[in-house]
ZATI-942064 format. One line per field, with one value per atom (N, C-alpha, C): residue in one letter; atom name; y, x, z. Coordinates in steps of 0.02 Angstrom, whole numbers. Layout:
nutor <- c(A|...)
vonu <- c(CA|...)
c2 <- c(Y|...)
c1 <- c(X|...)
c3 <- c(Z|...)
***
This chain:
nutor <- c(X|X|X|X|X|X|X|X|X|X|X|X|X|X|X|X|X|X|X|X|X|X|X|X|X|X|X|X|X|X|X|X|X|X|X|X|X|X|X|X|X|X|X|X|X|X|X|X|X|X|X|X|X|X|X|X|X|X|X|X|X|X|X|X|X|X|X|X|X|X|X|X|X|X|X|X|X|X|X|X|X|X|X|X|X|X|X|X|X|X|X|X|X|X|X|X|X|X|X|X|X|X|X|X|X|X|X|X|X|X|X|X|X|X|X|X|X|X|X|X|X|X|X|X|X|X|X|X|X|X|X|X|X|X|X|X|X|X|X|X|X|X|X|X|X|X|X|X|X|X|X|X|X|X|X|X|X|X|X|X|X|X|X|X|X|X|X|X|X|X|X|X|X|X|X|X|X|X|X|X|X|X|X|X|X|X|X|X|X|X|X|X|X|X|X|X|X|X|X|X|X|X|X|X|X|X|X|X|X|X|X|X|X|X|X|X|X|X|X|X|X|X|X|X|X|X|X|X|X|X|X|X|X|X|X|X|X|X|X|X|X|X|X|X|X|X|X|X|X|X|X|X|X|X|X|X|X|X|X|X|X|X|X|X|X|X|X|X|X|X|X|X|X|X|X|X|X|X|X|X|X|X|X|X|X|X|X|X|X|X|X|X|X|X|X|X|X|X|X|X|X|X|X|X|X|X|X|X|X|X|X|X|X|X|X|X|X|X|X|X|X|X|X|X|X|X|X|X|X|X|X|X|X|X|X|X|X|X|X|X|X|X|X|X|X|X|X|X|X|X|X|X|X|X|X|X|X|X|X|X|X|X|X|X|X|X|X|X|X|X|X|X|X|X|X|X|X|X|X|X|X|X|X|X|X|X|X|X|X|X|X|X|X|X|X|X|X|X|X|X|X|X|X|X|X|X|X|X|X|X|X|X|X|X|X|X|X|X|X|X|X|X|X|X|X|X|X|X|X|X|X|X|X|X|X)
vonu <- c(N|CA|C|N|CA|C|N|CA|C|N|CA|C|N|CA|C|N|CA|C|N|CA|C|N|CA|C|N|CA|C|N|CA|C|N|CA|C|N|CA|C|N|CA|C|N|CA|C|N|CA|C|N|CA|C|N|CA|C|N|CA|C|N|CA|C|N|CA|C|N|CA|C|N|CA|C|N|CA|C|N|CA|C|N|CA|C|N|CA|C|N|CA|C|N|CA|C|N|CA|C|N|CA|C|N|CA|C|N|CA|C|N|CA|C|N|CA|C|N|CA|C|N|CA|C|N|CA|C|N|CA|C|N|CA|C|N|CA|C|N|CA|C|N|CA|C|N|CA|C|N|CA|C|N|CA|C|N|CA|C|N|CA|C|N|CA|C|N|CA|C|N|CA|C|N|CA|C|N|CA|C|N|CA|C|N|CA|C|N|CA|C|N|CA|C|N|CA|C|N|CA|C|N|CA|C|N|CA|C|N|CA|C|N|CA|C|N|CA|C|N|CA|C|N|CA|C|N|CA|C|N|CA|C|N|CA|C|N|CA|C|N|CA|C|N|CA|C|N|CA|C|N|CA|C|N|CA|C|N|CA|C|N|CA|C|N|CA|C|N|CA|C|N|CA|C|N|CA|C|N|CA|C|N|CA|C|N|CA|C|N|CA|C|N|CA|C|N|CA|C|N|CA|C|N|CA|C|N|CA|C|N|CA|C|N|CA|C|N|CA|C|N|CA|C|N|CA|C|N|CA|C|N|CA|C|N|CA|C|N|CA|C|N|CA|C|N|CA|C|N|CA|C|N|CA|C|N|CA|C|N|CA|C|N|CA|C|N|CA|C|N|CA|C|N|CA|C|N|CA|C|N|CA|C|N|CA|C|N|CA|C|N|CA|C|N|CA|C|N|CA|C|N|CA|C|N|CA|C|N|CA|C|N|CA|C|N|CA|C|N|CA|C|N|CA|C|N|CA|C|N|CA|C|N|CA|C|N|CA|C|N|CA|C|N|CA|C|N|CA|C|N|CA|C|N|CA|C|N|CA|C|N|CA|C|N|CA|C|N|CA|C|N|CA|C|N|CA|C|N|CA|C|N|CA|C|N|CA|C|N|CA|C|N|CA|C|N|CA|C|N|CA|C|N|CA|C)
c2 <- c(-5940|-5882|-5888|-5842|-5832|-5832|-5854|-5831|-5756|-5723|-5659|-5624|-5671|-5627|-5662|-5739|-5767|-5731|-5721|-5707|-5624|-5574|-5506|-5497|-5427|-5397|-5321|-5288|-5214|-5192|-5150|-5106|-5055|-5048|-4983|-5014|-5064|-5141|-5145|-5170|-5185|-5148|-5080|-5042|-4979|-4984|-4952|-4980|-5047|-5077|-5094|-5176|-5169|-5193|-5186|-5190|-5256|-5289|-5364|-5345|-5371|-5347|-5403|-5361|-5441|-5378|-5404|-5376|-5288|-5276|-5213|-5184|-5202|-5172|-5197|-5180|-5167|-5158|-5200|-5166|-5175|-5113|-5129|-5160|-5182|-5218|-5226|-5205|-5232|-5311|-5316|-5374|-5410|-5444|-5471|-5495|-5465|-5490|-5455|-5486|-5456|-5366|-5361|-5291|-5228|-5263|-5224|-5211|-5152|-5157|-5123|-5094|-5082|-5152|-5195|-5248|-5292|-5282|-5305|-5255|-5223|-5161|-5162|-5171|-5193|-5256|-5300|-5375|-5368|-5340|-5349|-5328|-5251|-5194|-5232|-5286|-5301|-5372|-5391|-5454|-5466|-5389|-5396|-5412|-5421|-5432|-5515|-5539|-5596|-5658|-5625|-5654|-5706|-5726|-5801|-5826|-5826|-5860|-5893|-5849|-5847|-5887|-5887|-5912|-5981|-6002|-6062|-6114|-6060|-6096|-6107|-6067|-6094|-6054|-5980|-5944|-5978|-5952|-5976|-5964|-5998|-5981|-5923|-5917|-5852|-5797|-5796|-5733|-5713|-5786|-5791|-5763|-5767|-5746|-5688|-5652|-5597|-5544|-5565|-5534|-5522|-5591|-5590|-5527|-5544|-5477|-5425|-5399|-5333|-5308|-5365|-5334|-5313|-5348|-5361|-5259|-5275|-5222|-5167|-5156|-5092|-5105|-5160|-5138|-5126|-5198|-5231|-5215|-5165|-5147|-5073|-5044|-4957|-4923|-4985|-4939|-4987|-4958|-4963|-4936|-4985|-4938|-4970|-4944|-5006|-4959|-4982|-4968|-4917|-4834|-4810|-4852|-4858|-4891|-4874|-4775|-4787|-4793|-4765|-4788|-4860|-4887|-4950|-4948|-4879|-4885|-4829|-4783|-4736|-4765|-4787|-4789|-4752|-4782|-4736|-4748|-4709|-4729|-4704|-4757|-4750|-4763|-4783|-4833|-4907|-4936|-5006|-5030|-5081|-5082|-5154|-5117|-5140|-5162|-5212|-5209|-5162|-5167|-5136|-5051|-5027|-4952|-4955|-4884|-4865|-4828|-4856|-4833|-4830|-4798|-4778|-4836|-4862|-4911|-4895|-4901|-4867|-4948|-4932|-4995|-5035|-5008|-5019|-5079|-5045|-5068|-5136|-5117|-5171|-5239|-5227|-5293|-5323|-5275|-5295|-5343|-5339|-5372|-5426|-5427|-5483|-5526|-5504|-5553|-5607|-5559|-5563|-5620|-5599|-5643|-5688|-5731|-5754|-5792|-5814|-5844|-5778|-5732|-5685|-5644|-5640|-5630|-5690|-5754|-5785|-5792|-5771|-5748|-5686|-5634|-5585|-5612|-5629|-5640|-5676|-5734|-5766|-5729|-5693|-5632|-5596|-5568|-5520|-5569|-5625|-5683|-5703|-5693|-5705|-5675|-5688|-5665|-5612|-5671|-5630|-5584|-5559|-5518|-5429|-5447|-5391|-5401|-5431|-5434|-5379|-5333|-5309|-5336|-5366|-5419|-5442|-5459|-5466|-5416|-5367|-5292|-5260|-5269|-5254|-5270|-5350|-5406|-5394|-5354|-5362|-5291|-5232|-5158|-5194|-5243|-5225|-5246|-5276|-5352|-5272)
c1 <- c(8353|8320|8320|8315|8340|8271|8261|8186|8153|8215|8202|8156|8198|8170|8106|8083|8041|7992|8008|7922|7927|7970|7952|7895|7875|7817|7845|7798|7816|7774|7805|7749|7704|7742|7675|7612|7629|7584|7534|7566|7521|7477|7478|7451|7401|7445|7402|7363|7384|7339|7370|7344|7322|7278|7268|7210|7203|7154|7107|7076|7076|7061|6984|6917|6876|6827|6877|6849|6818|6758|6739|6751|6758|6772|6819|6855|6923|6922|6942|6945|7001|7029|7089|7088|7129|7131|7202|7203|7273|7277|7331|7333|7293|7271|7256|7304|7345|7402|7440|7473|7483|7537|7555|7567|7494|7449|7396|7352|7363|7338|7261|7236|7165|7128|7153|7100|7104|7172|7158|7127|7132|7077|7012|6986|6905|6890|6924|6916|6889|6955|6939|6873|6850|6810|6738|6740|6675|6656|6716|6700|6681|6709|6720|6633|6575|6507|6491|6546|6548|6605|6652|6709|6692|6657|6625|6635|6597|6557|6623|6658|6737|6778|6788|6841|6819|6759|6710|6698|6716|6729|6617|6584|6529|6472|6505|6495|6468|6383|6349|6404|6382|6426|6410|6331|6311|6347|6328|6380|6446|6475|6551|6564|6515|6532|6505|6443|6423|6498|6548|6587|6650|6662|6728|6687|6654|6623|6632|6601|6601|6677|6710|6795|6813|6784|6817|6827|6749|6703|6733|6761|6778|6864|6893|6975|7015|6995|7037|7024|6963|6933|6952|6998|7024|6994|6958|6946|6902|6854|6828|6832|6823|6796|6781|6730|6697|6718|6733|6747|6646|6681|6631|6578|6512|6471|6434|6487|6461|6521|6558|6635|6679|6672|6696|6766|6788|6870|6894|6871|6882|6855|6903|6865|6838|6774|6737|6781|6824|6829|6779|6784|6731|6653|6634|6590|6600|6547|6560|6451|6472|6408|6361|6288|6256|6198|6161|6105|6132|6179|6197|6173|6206|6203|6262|6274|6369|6315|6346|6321|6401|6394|6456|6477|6545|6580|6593|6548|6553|6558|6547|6561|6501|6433|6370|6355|6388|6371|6433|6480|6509|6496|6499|6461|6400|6352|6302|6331|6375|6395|6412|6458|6494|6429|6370|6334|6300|6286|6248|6320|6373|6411|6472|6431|6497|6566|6550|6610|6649|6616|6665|6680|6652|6701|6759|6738|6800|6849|6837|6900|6939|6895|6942|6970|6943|6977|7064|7026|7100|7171|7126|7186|7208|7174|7213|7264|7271|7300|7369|7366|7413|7494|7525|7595|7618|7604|7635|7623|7552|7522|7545|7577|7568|7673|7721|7776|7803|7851|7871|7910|7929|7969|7888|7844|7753|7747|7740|7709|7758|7823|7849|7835|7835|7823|7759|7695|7633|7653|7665|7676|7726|7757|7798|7757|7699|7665|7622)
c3 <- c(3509|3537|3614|3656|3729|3745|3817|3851|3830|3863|3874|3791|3749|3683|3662|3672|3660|3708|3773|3793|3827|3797|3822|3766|3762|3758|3741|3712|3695|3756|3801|3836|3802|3746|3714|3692|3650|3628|3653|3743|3790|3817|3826|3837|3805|3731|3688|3657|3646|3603|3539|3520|3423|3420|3338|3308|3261|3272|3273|3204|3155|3095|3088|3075|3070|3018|2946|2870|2877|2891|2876|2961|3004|3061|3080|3136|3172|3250|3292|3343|3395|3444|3466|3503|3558|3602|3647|3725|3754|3777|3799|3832|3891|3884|3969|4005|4032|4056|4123|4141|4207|4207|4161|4158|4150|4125|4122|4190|4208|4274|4276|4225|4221|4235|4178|4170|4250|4298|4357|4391|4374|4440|4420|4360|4342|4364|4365|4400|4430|4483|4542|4583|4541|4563|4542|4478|4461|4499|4537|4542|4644|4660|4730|4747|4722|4738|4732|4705|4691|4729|4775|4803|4836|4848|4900|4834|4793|4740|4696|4689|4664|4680|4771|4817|4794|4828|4825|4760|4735|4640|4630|4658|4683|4626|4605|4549|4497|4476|4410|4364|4281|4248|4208|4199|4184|4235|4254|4291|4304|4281|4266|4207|4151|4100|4091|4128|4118|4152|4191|4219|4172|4159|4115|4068|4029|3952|3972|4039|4055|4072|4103|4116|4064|3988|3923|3904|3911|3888|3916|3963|4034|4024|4024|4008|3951|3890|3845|3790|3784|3710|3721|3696|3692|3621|3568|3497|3468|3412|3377|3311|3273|3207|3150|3088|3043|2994|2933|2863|2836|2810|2796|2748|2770|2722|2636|2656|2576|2511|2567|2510|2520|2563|2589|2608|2599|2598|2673|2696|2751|2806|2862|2926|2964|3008|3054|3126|3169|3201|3288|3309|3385|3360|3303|3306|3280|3300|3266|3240|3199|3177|3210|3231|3280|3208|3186|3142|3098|3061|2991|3016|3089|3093|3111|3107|3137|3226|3281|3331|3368|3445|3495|3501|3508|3532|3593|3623|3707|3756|3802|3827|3854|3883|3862|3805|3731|3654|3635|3679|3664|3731|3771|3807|3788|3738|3730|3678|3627|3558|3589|3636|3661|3695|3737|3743|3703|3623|3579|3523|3521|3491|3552|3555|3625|3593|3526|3480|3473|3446|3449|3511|3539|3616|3635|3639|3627|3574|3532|3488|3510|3515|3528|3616|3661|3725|3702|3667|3641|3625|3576|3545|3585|3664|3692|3745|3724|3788|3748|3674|3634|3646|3668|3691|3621|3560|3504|3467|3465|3454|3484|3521|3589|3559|3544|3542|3479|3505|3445|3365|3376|3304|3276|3316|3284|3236|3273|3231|3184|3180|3145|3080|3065|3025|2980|3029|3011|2985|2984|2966|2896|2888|2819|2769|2804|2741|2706)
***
């Protein structure tokens, strides 16, 4: 296999997104990666209050991490959606479930999840860092299963 084919990327992938399967909900996700230029323009935009702190490496880690979530929250999360709760089989999409309610997958509701689950914010961060995930010969593979 050639570089080129081992580490390109689908641009639609990257930008539109897939979807993170975790049982009764779903949620999409692009890359964090340097073609994604939202998630560098929220960085940058959330972090410019913080650039000493940054440069300096001098930055709490609470606030390191309250930053990374909210980038999460504001670039890399494009969808939501939880399996209807009375048929179990139709998705809701653009909510996700907060205390066993279907509420907005807004971005408010999802930083709040990500504070509230930080394992699963690091899972999904992982997943949007995943080269293969985001590769077309990936999605192909996953669409035949």
């Amino acid at each position: 296999m050639s570089i080129e084919k081992a580490f390109s990327t689908s641009d639609e992938f990257e930008s539109q997104g897939v979807w993170i399967d975790y049982g009764d909900e779903q949620v999409r996700i692009t890359r964090a990666g340097a073609k994604n230029k939202k998630y560098k323009q929220v960085f940058r935009q959330l972090s410019k209050p913080h650039e000493r702190g940054l440069r300096n490496e001098t930055l709490e880690d609470d606030i390191a991490e309250e930053l990374m979530k909210r980038t999460y929250a504001k670039s890399i999360v494009v969808g939501w959606r939880h399996k209807d709760q009375k048929d179990g089989k139709k998705w809701v999409d653009g909510k996700m479930l907060v205390g066993g309610k279907s509420v907005d997958a807004n971005e408010d509701n999802v930083f709040n999840h990500f504070m509230k689950y930080h394992e699963f914010f690091l899972d999904l961060k992982a997943q949007s860092e995943k080269l293969s995930l985001f590769q077309e010969e990936e999605i192909e593979e996953e669409v035949g299963k």
